[in-house]
N, CA, C and O atoms as a CHARMM CRD file, in Angstrom:
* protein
*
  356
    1    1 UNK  N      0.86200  -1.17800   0.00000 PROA 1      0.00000
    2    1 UNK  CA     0.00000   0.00000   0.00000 PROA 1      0.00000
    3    1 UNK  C      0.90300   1.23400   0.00000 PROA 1      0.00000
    4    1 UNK  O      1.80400   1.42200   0.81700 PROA 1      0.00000
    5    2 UNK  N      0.58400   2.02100  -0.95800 PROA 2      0.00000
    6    2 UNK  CA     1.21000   3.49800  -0.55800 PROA 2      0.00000
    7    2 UNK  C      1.10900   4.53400   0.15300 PROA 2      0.00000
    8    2 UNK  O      0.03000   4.73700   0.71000 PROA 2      0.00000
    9    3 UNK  N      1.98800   5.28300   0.29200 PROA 3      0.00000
   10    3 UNK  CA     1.97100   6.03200   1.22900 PROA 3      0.00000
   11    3 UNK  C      0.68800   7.15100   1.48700 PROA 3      0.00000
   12    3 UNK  O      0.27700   7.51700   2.58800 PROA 3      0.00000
   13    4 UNK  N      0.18200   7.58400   0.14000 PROA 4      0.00000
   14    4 UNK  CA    -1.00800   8.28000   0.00600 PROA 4      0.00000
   15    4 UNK  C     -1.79000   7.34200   0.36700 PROA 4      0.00000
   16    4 UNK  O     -2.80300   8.04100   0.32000 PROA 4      0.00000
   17    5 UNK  N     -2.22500   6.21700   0.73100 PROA 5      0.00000
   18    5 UNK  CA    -3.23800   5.08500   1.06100 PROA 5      0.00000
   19    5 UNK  C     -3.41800   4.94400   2.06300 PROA 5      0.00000
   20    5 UNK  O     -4.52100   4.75200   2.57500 PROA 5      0.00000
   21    6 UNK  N     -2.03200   5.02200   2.78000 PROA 6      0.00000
   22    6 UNK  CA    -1.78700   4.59900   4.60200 PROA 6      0.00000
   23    6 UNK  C     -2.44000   5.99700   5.49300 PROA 6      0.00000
   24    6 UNK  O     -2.82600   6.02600   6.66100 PROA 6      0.00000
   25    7 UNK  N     -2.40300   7.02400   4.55100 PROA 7      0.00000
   26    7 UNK  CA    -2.91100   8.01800   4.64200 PROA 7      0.00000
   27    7 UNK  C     -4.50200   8.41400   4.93300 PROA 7      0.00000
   28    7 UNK  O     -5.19000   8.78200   5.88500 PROA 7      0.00000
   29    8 UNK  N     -4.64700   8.12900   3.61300 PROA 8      0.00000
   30    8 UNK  CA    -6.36100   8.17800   3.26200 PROA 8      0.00000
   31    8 UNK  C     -6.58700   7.40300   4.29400 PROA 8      0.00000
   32    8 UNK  O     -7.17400   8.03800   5.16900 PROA 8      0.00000
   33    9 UNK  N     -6.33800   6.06600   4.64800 PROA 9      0.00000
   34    9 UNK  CA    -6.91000   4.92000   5.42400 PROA 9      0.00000
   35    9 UNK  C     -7.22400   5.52900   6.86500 PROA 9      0.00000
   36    9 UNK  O     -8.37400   5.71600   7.26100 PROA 9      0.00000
   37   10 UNK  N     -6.13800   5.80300   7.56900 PROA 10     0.00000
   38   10 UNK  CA    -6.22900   6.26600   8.66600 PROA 10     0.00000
   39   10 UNK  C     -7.04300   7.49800   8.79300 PROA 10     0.00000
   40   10 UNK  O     -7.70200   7.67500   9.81700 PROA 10     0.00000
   41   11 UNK  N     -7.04700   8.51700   7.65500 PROA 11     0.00000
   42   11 UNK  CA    -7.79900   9.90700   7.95400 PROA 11     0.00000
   43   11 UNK  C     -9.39100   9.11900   7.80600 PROA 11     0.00000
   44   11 UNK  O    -10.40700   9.72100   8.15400 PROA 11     0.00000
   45   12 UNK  N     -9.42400   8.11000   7.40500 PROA 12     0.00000
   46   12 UNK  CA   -10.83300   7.52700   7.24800 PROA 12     0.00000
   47   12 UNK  C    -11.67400   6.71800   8.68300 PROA 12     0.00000
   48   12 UNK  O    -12.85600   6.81100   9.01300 PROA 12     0.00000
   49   13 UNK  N    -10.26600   5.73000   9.49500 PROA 13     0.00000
   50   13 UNK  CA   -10.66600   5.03900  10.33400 PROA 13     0.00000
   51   13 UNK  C    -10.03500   5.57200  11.90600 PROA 13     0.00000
   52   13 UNK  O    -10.21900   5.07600  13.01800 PROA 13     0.00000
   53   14 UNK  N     -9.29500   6.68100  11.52700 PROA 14     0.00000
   54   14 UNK  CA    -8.98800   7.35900  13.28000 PROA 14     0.00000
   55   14 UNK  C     -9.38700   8.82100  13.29000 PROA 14     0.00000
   56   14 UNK  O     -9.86400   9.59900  12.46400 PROA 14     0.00000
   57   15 UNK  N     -9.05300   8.87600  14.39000 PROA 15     0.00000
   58   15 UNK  CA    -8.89500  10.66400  15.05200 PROA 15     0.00000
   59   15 UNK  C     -7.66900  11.10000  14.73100 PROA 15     0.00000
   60   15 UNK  O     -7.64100  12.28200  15.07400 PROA 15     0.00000
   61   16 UNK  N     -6.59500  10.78100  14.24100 PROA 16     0.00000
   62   16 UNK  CA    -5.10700  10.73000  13.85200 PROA 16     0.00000
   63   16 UNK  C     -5.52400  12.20800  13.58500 PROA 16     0.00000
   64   16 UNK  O     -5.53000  12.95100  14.56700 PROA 16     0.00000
   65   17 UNK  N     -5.78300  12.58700  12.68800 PROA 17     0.00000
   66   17 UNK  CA    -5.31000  13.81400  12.16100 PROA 17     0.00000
   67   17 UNK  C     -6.49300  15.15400  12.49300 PROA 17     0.00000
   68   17 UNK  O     -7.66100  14.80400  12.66000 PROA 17     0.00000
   69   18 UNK  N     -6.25000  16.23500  12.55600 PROA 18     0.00000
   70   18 UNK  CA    -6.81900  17.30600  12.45400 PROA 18     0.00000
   71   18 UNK  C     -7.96200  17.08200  11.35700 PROA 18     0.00000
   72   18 UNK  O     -7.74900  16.34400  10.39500 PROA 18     0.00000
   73   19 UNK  N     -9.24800  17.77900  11.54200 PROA 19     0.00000
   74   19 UNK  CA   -10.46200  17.54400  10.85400 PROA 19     0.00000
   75   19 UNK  C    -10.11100  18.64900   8.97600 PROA 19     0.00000
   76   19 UNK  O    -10.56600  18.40000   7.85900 PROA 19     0.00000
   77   20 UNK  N     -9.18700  19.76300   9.41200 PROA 20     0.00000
   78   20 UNK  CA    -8.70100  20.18700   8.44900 PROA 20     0.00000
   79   20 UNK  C     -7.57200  18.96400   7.07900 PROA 20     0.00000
   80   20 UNK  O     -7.70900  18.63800   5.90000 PROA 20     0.00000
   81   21 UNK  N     -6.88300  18.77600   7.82800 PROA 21     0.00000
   82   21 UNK  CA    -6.08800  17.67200   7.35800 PROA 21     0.00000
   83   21 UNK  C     -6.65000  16.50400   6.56900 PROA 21     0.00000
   84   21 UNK  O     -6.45400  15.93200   5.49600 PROA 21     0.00000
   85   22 UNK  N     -7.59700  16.41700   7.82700 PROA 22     0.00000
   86   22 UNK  CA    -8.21700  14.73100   7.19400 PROA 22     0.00000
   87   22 UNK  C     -9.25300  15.35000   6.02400 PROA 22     0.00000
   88   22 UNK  O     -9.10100  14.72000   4.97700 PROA 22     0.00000
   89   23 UNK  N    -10.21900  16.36400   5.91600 PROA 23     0.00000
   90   23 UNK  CA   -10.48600  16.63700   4.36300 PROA 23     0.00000
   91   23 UNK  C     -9.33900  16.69500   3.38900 PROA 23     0.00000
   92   23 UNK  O     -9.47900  15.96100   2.41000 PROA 23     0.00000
   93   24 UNK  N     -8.11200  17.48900   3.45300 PROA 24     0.00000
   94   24 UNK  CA    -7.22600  17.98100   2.33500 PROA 24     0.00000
   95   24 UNK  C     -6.43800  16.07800   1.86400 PROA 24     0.00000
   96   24 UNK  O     -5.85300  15.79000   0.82000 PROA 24     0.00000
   97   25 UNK  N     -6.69900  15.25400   2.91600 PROA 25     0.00000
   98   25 UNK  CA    -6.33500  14.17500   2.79900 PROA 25     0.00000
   99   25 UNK  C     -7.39300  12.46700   1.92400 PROA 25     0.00000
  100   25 UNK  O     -7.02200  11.42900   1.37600 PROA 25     0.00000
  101   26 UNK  N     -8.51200  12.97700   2.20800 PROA 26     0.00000
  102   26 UNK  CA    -9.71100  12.79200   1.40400 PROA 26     0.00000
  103   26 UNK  C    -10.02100  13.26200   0.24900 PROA 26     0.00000
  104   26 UNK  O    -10.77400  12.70800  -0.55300 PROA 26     0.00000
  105   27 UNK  N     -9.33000  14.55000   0.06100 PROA 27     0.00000
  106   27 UNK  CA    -9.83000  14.94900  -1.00300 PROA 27     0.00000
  107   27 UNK  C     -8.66900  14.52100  -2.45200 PROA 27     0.00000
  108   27 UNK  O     -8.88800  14.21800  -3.62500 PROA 27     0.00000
  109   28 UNK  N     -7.49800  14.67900  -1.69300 PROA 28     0.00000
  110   28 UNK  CA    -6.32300  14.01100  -2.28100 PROA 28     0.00000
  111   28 UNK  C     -6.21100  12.29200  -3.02800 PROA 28     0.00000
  112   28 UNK  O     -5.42500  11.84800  -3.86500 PROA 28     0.00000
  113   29 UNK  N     -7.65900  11.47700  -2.10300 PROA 29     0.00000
  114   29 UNK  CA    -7.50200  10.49800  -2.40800 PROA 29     0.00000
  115   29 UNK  C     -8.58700   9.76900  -3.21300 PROA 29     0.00000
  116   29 UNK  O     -8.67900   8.56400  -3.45100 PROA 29     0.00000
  117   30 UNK  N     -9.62600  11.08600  -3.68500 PROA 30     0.00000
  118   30 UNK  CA   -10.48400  10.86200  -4.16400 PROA 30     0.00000
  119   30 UNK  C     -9.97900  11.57500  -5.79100 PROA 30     0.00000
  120   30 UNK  O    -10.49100  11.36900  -6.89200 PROA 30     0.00000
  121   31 UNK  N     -8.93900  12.35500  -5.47000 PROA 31     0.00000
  122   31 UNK  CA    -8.24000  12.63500  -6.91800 PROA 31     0.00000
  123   31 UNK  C     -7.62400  11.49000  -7.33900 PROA 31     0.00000
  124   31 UNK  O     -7.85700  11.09200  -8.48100 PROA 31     0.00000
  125   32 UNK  N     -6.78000  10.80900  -6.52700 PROA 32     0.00000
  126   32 UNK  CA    -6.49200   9.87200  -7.28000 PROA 32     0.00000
  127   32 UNK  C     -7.38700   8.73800  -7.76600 PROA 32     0.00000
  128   32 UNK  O     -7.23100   8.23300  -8.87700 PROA 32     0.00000
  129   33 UNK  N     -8.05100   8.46500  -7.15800 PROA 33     0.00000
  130   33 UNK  CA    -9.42900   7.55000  -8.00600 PROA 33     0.00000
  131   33 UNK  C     -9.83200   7.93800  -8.90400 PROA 33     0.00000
  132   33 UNK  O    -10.16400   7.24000  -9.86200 PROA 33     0.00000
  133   34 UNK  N     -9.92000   9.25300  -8.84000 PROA 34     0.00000
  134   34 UNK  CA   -10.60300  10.28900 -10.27800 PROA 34     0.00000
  135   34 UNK  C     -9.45400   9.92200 -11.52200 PROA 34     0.00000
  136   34 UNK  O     -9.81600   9.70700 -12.67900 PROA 34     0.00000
  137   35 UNK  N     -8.17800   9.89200 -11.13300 PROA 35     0.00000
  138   35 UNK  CA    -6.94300   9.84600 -11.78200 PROA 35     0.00000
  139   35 UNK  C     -7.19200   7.89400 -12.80500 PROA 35     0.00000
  140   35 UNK  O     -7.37900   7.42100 -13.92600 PROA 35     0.00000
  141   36 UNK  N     -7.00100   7.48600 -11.33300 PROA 36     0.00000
  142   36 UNK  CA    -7.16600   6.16600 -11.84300 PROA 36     0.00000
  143   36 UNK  C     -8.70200   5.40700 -12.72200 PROA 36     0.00000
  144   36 UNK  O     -8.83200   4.28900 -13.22000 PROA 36     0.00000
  145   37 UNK  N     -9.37700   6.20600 -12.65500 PROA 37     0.00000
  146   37 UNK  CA   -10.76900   5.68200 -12.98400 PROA 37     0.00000
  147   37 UNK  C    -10.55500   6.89600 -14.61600 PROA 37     0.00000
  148   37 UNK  O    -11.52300   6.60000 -15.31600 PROA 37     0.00000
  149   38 UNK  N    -10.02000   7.61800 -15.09800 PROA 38     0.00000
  150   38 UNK  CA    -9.94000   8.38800 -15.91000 PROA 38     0.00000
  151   38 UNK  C     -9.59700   7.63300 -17.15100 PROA 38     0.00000
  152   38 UNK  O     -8.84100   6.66300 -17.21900 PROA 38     0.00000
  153   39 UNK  N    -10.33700   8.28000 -18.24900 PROA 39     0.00000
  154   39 UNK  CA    -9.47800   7.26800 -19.31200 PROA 39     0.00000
  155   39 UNK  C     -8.36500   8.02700 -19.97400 PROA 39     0.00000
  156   39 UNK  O     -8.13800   9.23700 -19.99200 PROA 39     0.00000
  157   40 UNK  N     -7.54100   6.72200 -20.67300 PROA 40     0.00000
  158   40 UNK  CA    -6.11700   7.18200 -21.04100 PROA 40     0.00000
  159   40 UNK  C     -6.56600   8.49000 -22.14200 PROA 40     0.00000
  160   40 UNK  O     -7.46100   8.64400 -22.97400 PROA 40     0.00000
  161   41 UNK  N     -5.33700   9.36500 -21.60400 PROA 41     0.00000
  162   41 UNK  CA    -4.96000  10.31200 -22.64200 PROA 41     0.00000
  163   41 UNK  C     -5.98400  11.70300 -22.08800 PROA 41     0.00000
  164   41 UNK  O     -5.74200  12.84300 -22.48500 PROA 41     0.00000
  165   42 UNK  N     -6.97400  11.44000 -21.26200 PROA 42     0.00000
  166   42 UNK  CA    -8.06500  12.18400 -20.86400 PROA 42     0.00000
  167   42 UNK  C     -7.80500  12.49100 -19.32300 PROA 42     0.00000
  168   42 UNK  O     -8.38000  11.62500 -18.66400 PROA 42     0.00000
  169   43 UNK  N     -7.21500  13.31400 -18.59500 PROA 43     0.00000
  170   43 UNK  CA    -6.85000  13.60300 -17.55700 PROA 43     0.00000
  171   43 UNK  C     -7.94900  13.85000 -16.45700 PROA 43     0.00000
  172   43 UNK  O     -8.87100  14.50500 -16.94400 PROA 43     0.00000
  173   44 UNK  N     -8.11500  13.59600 -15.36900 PROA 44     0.00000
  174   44 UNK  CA    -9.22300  13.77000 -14.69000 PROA 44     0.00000
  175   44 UNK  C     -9.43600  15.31800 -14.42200 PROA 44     0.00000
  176   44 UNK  O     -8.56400  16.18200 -14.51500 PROA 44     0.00000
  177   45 UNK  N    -10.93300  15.52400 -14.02800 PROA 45     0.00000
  178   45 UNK  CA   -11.11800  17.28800 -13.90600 PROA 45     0.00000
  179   45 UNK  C    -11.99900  17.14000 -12.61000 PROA 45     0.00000
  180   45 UNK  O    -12.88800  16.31400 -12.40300 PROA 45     0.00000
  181   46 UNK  N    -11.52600  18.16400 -11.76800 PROA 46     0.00000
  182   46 UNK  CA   -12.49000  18.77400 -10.49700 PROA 46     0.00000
  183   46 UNK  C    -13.93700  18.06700 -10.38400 PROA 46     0.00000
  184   46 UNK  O    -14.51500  17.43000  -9.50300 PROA 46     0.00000
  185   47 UNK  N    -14.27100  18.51700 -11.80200 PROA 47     0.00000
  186   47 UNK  CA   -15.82500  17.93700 -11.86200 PROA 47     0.00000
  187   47 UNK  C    -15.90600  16.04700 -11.56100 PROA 47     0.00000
  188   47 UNK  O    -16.73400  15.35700 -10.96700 PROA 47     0.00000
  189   48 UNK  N    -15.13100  15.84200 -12.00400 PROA 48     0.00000
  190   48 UNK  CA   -14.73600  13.97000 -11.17400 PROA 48     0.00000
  191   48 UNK  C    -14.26900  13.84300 -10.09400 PROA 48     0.00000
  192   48 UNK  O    -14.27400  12.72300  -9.58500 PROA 48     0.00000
  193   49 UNK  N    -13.78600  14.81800  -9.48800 PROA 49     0.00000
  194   49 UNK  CA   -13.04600  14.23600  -8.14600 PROA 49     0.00000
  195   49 UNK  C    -14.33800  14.50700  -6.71100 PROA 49     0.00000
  196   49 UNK  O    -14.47700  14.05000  -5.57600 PROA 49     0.00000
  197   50 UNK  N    -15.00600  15.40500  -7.49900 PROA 50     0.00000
  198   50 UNK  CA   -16.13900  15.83800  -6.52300 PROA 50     0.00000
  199   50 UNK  C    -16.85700  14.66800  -6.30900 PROA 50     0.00000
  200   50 UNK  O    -17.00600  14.30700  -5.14200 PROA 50     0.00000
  201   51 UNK  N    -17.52600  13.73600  -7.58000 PROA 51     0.00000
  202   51 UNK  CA   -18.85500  12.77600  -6.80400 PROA 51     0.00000
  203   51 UNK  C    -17.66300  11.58900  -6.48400 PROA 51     0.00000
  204   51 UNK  O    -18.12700  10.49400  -6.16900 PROA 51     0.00000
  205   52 UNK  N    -16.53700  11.67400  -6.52200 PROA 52     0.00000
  206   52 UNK  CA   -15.57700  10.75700  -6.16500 PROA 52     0.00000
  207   52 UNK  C    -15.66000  10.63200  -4.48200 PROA 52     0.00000
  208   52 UNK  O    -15.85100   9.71500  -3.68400 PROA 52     0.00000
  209   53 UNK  N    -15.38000  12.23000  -4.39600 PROA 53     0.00000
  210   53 UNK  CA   -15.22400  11.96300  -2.48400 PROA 53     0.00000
  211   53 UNK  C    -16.67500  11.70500  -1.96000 PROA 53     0.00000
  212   53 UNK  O    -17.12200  11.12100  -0.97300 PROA 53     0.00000
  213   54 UNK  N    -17.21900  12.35300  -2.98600 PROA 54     0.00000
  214   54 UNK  CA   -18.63300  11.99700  -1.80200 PROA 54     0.00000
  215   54 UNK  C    -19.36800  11.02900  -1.54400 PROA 54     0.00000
  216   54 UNK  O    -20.15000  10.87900  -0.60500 PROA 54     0.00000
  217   55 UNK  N    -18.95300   9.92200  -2.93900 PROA 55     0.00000
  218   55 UNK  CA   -19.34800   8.72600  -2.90800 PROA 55     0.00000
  219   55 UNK  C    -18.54900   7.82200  -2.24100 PROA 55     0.00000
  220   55 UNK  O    -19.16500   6.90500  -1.69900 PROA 55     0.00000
  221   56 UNK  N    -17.26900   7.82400  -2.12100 PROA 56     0.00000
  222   56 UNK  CA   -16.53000   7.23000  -1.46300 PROA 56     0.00000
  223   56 UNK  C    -15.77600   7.34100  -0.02400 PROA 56     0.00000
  224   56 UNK  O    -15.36200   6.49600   0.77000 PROA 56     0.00000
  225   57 UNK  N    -15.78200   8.70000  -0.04500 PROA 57     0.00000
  226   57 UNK  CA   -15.31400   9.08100   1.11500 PROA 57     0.00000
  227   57 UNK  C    -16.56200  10.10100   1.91000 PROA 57     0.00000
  228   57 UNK  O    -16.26200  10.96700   2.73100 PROA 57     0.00000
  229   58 UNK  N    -17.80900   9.83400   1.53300 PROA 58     0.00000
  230   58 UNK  CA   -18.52400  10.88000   2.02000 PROA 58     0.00000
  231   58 UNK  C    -18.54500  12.26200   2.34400 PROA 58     0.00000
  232   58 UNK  O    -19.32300  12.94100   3.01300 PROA 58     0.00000
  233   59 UNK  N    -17.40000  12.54600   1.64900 PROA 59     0.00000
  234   59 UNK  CA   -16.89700  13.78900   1.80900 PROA 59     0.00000
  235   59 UNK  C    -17.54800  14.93000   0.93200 PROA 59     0.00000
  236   59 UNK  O    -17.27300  14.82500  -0.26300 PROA 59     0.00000
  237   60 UNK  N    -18.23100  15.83600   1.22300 PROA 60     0.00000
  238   60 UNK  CA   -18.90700  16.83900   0.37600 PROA 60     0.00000
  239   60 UNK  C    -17.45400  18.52900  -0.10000 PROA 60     0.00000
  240   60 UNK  O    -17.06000  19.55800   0.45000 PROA 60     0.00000
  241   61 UNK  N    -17.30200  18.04400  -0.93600 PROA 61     0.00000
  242   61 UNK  CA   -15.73600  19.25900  -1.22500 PROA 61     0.00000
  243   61 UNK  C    -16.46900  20.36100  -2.46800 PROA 61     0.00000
  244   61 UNK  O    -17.46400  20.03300  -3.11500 PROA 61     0.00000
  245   62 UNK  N    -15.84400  21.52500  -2.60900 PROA 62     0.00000
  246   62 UNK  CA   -16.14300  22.41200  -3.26300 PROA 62     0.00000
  247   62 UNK  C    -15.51900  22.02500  -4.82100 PROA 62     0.00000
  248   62 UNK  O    -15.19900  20.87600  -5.12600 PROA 62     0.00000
  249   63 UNK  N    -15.43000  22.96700  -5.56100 PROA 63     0.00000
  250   63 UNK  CA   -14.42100  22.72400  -6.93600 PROA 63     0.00000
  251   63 UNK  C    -13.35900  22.86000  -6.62800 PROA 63     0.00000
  252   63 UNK  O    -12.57200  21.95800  -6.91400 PROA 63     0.00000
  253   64 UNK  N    -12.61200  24.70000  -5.51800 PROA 64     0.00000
  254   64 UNK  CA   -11.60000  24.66600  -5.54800 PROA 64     0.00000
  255   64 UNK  C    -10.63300  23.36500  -4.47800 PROA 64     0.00000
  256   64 UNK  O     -9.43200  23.09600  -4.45300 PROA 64     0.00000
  257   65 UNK  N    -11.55300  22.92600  -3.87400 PROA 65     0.00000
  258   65 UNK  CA   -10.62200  21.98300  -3.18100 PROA 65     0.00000
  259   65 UNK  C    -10.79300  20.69900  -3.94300 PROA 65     0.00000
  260   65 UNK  O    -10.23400  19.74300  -3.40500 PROA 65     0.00000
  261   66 UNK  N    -11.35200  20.47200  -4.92700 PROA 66     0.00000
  262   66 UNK  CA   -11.09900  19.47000  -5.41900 PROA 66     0.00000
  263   66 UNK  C     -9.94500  19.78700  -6.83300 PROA 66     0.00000
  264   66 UNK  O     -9.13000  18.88600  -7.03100 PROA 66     0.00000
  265   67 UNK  N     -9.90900  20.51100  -7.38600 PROA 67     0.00000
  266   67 UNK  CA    -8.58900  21.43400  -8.02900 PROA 67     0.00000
  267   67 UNK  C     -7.06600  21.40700  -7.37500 PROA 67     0.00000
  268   67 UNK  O     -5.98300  21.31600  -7.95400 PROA 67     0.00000
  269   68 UNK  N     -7.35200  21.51500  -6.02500 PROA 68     0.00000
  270   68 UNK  CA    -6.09600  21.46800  -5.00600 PROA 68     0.00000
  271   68 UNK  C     -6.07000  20.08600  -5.02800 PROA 68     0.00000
  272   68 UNK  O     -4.95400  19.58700  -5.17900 PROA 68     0.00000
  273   69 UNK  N     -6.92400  19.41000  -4.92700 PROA 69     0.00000
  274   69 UNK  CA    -6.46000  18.20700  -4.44300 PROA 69     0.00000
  275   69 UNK  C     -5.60600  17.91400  -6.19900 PROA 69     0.00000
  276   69 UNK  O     -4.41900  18.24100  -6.19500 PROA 69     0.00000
  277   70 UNK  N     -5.98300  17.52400  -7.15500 PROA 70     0.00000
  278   70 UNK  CA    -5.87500  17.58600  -8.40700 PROA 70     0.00000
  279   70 UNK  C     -4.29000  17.83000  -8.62300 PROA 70     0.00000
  280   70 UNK  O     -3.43400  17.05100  -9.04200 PROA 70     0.00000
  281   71 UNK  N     -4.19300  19.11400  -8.21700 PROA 71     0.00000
  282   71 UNK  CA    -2.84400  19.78600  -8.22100 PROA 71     0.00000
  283   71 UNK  C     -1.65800  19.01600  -7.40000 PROA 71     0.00000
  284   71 UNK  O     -0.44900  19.17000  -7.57500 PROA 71     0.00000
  285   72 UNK  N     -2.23900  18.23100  -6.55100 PROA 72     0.00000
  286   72 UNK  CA    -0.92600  18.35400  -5.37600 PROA 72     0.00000
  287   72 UNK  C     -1.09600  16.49700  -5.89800 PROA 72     0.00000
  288   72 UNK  O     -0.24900  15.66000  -5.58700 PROA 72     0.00000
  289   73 UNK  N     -1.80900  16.31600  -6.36200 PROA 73     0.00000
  290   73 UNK  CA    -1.51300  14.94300  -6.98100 PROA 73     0.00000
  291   73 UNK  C     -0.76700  15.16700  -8.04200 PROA 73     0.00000
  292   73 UNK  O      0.31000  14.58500  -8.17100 PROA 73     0.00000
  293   74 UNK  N     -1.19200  15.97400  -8.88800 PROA 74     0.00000
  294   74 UNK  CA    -0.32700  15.70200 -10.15000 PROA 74     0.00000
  295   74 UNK  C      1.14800  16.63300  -9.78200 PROA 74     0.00000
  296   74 UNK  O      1.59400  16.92200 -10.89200 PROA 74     0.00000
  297   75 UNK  N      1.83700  17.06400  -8.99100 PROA 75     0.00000
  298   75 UNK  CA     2.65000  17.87700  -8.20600 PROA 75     0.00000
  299   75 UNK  C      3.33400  16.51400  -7.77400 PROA 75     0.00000
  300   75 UNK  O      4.43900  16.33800  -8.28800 PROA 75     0.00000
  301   76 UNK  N      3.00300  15.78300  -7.15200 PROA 76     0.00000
  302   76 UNK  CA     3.81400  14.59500  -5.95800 PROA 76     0.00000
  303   76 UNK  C      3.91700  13.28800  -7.50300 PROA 76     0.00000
  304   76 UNK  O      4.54600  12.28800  -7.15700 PROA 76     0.00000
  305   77 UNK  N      3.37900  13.21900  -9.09000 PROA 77     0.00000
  306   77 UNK  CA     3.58200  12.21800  -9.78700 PROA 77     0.00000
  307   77 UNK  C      4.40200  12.93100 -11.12500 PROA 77     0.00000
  308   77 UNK  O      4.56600  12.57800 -12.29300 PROA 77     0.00000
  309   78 UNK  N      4.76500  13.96000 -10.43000 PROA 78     0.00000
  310   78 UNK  CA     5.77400  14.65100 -11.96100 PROA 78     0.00000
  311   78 UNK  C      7.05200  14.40500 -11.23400 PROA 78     0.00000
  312   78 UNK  O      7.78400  15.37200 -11.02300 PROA 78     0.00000
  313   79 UNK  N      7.38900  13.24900 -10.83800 PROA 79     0.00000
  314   79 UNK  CA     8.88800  12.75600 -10.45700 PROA 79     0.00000
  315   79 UNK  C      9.35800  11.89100 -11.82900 PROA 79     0.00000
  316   79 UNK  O      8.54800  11.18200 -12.42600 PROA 79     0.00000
  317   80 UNK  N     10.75600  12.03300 -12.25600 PROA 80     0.00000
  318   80 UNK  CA    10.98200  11.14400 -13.39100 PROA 80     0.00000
  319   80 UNK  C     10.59700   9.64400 -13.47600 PROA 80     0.00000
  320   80 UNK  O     10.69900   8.91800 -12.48600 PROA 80     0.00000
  321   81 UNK  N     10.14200   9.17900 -14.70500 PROA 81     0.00000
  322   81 UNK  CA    10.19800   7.71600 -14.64800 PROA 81     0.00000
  323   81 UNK  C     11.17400   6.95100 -14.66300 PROA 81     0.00000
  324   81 UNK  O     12.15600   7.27800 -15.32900 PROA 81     0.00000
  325   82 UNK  N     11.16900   5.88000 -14.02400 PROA 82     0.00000
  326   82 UNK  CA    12.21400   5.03900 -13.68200 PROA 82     0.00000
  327   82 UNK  C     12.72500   4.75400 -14.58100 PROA 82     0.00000
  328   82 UNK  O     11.82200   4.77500 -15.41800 PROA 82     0.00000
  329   83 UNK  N     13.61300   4.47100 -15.07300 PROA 83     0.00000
  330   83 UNK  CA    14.09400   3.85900 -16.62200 PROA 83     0.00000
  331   83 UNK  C     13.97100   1.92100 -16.42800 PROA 83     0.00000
  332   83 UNK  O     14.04600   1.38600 -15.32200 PROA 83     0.00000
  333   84 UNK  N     13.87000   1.51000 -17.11500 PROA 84     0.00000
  334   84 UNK  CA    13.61900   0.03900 -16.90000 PROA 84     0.00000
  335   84 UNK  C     15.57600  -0.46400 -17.54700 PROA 84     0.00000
  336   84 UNK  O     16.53800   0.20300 -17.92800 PROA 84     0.00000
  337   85 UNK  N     15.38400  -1.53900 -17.40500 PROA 85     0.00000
  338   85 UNK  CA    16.45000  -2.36900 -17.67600 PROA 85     0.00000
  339   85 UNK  C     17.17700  -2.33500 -18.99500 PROA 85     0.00000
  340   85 UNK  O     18.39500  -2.31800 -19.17200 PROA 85     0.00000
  341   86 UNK  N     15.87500  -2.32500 -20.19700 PROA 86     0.00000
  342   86 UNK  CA    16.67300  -2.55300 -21.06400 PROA 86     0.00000
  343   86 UNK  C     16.72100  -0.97100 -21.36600 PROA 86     0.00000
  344   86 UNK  O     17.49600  -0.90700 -22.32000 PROA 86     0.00000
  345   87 UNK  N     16.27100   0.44800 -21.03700 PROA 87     0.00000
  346   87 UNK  CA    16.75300   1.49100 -21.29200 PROA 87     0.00000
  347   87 UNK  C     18.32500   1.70900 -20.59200 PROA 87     0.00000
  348   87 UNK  O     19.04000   2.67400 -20.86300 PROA 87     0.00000
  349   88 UNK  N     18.61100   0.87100 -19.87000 PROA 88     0.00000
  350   88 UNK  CA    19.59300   1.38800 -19.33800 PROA 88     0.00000
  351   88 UNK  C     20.80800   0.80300 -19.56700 PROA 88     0.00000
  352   88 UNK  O     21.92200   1.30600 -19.42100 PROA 88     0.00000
  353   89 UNK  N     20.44600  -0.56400 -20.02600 PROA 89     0.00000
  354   89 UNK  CA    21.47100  -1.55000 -20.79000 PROA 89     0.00000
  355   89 UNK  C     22.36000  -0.78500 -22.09800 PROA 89     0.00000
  356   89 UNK  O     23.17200  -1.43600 -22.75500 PROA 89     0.00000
């Protein structure tokens, strides 16, 4: 599980975090579903990440926080790709 998961999980099943937190952390993880449920070549938009949290995380979020969330996902996956084996051979 990743680290954004161990995340979501806990802001879902404890008191762990601040009630501020645990939305910006919900909302983060309902972008990535939006991300992953998106089809190729078609990037997910605000307008998906919204019935994302609320269906899944019950979370009721605005546009701009679902934009933020959006952002700070695609922010934490613009790290280079790994090169595989035979690129590096």
């Amino acid at each position: 599980m990743s680290g954004i998961w161990r995340q979501v999980l806990a802001a879902c099943t404890t008191d762990q975090h601040a009630e501020r937190d645990r939305g910006r952390l919900l909302a983060l993880g309902a972008a990535e579903l939006a991300h992953a449920r998106s089809s190729p070549g078609q990037p997910a938009t605000a307008e998906d990440v919204q019935p994302i949290a609320l269906q899944e995380f019950g979370l009721l979020i605005g546009i701009t926080q679902a934009r933020t969330a959006l952002r700070e996902r695609r922010a934490h996956h613009r790290w280079p790709r790994p090169r595989s084996r035979v690129e590096t051979a």
